[in-house]
C-alpha positions in Angstrom: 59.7 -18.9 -29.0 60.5 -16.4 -31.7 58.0 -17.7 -34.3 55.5 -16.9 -31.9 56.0 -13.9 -30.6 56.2 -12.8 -34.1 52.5 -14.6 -34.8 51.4 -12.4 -31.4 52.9 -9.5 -33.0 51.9 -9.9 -36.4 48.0 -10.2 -34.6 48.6 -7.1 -33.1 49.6 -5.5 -36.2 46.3 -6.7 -37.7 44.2 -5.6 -35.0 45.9 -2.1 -35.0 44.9 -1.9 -38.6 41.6 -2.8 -38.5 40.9 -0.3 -35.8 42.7 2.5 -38.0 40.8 2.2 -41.2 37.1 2.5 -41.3 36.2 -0.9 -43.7 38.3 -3.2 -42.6 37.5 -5.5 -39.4 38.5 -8.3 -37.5 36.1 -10.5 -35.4 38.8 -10.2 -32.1 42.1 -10.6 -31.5 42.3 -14.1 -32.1 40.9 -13.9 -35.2 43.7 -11.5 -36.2 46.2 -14.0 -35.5 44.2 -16.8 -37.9 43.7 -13.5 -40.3 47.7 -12.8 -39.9 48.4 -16.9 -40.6 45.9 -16.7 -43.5 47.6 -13.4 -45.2 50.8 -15.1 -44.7 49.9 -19.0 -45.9 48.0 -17.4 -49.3 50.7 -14.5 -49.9 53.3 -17.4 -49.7 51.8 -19.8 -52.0 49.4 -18.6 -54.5 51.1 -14.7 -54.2 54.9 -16.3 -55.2 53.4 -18.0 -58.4 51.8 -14.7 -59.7 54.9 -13.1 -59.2 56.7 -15.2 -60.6 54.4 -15.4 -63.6 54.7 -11.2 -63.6 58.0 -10.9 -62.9 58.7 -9.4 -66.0 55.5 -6.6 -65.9 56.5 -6.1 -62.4 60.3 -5.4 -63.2 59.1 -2.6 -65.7 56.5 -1.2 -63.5 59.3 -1.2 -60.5 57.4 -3.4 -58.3 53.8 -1.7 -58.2 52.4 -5.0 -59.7 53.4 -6.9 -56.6 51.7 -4.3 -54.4 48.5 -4.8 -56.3 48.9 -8.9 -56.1 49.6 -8.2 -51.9 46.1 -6.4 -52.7 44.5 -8.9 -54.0 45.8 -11.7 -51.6 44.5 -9.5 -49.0 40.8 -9.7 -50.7 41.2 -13.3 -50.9 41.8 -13.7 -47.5 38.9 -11.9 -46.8 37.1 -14.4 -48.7 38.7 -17.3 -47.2 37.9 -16.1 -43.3 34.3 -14.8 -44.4 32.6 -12.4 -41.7 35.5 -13.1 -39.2 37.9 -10.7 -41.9 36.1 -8.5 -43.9 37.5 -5.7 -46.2 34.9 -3.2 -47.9 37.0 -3.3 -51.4 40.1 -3.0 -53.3 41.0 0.7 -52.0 40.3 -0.3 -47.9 43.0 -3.6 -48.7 45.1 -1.6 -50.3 45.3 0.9 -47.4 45.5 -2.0 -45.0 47.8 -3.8 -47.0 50.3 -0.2 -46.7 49.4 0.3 -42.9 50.3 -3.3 -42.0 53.7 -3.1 -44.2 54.3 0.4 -42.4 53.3 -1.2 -39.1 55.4 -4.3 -39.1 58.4 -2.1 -40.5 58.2 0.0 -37.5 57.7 -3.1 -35.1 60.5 -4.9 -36.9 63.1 -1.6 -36.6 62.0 -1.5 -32.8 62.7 -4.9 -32.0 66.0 -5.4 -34.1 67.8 -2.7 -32.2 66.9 -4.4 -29.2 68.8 -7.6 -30.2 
């Protein structure tokens, strides 16, 4: 039951984002969830062996090249899911890669107090 009201939330948290910044956009809200699975699946695979290949240019650059692979896993998403997730360019995915993170930090504060 947990895993998925997190997927429902983690669609929401997609959907909220694409509505907040101008380039990015979803096709509806169950394409947010498959977007959300998609993120997730490629940040968790392909994402963990670049940082793990990095780990030493991300340790002196105090974690800003893990943002940038989040980034880039974003924009490979977008490629994956073609019109259904679309991102305008590296700037709009880094935006929407912070607004998620700030948006699931907030959702995950809210619902931890709760337990």
């Amino acid at each position: 039951m947990k895993f998925i009201i997190s997927l429902l939330l983690t669609g929401v948290v997609i959907a909220v984002a694409s509505w907040l910044i101008p380039g990015a956009h979803v096709a509806g809200f169950g394409w947010a969830i498959v977007t959300g699975l998609v993120i997730g699946f490629v940040n968790a695979t392909v994402g963990s062996i670049l940082r793990l290949f990095t780990f030493p240019l991300n340790w002196l650059t105090l974690g800003l090249v893990s943002f940038i692979i989040t980034v880039l896993m974003v924009l490979l998403s977008d490629s994956l899911l073609g019109s259904k997730f679309d991102v305008d360019g590296f700037w709009t995915a880094a935006l929407f890669a912070i607004v998620v993170a700030l948006l699931e930090m907030v959702i995950g504060s809210s619902s931890s107090t709760k337990e």
